[in-house]
Structure formats: C-alpha cells, structure tokens
C-alpha positions in Angstrom: -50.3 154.9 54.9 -50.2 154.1 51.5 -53.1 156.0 50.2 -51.9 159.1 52.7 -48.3 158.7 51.1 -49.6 159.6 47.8 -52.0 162.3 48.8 -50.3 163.8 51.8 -53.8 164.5 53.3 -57.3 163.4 52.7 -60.8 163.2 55.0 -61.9 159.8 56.7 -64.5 159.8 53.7 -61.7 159.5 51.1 -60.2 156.5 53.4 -63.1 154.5 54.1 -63.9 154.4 50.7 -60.6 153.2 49.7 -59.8 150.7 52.9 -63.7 149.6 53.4 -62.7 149.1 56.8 -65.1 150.1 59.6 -65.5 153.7 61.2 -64.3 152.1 64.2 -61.1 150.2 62.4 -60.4 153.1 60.5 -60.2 155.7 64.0 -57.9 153.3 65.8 -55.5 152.8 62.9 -55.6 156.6 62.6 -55.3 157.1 66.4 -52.3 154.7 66.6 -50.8 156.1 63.7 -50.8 159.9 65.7 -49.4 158.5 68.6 -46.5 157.1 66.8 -46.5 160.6 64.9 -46.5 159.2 61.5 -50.0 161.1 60.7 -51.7 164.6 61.8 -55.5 164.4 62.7 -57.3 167.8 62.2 -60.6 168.5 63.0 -61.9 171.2 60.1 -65.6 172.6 58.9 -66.7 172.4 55.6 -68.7 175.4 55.5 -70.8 174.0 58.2 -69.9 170.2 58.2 -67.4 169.4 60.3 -64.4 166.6 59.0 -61.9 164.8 59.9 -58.8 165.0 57.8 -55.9 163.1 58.5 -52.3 164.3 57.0 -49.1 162.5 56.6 -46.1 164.0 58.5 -42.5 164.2 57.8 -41.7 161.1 60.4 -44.7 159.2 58.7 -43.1 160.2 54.9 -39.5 158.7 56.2 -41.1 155.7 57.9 -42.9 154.6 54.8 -40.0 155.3 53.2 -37.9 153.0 54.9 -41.3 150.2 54.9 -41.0 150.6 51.1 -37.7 150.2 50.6 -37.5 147.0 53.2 -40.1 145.3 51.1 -38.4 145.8 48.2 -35.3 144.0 49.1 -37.2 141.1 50.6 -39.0 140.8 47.4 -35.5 140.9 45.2 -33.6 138.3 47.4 
C-alpha cells in the first residue's frame, strides 16, 4: 500500500520489483486488498501486451491514512 499510496497506480512489474515478493504473494495481497476495496485491479494492453495495473482507491487512500497516522502515535508515546 505504501508504494501504491505514493503513485496512485502502477503495473504488477513496478511492484514485484519493489516488494520482491513472488507472483503468487504479490496476486493474493492484491486480491485481498480488492476485496476489502482498498485497491482497483484493471486488466489493460500495452499496444499488444496485456498488464495488470493495480490503482489505489479513495477507501484504500483513507485507510492508509488512518494506518499512517496510528503508527505515528505508537511510535511518539
């Protein structure tokens, strides 16, 4: 959420290079993150490649707002 937060949408490319999780780790993180609603998954061609692009949504933006602001305090007390 992190790296989405910042970019408000990017291709699975972008985040398995920054997570170096697995394909498979990084579709159910992105598949439990839609469900919740916090991201978009769109399937798109690139002229004739097809992607994956994965965008943050306004419920994601407020959630990670609210993550962001929870850590903070814990880290102040």
């Amino acid at each position: 959420m992190s790296h989405l937060y910042t970019v408000e949408n990017a291709d699975l490319i972008f985040f398995k290079r920054k997570t170096a999780l697995s394909w498979g780790n990084l579709s159910s993180h992105a598949s439990k993150l839609e469900d919740v609603g916090y991201i978009k998954i769109n399937k798109v061609f690139r002229g004739k490649k097809p992607a994956t692009v994965l965008e943050i949504t306004d419920l994601g933006r407020k959630a990670f707002d609210r993550y962001k602001k929870f850590i903070m305090n814990v880290f102040q007390e």
